[in-house]
N, C-alpha and C positions, 0 to 999 in steps of 0.2 A: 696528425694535424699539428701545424706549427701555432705555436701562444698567441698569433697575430690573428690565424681562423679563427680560435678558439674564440677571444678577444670579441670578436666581429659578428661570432654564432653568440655569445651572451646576451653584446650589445641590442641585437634585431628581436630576442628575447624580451631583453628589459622592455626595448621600443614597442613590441608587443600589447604587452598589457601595459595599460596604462595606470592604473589604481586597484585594489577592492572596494566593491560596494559595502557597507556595515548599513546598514539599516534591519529593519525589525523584521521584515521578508525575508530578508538575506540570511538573519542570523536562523530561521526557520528552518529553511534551507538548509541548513550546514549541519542543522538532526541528521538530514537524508542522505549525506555526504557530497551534496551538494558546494561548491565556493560562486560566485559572482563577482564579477571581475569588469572594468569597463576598460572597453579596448580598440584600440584605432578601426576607422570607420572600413579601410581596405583589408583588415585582416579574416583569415577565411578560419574554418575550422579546423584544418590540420594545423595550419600556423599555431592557432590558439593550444591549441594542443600539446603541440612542442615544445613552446613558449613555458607552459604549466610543468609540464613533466622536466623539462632541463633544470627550471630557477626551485624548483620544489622536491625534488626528487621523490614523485608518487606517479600513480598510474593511472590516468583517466581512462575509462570508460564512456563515455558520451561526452559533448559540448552540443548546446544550443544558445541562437544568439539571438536577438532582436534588437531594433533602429529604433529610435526616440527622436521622432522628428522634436524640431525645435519650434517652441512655443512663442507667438506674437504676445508682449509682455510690456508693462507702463511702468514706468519710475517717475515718484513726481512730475506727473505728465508727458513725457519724456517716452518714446517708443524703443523699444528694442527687440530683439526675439535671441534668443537662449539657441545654443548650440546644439546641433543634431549630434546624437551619443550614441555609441554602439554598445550592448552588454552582451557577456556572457554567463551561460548558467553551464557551469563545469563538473560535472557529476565523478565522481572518485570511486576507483574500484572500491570491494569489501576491504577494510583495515587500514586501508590509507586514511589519513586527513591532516586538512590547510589550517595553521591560526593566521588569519591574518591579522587580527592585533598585534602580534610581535613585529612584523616587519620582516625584512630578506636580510 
């Protein structure tokens, strides 16, 4: 592959996952070898997968995802509704693991 594929297969990676989750589930989670990850609404499971195992160099074993619809919500009176999210819960073979505190 030329630096320019390469480039282009990182890129659709990063585009990938959007964030990690850190919250108090999440960090529960990461005993199990679990990561949580939120990530664009049309990515499927292998994608997610890919995406993990290229930017991290480990080995998933499973992904599961689920939709967060978006919630009808008031600001000082004021209407809005909160963005439909997509997570993943990323399950890591035995001996691999993610910190997402550090960053990529």
């Amino acid at each position: 592959m030329s630096k320019g594929e390469v480039k282009a297969l990182t890129e659709k990676h990063y585009n990938t996952l959007v964030s990690p989750v850190v919250t108090e589930k999440s960090t529960i989670a990461s005993e199990h070898n679990q990561v949580v990850f939120r990530v664009l609404l049309t990515a499927t499971k292998p994608q997610i997968a890919e995406a993990v195992e290229a930017l991290f160099k480990v080995k998933v074993k499973a992904v599961n995802t689920l939709r967060i619809k978006g919630k009808n919500k008031q600001f000082r009176g004021r209407n809005y509704t909160r963005s439909t999210v997509k997570k993943a819960v990323v399950t890591l073979e035995e001996g691999h693991s993610i910190d997402v505190t550090t960053g990529l």
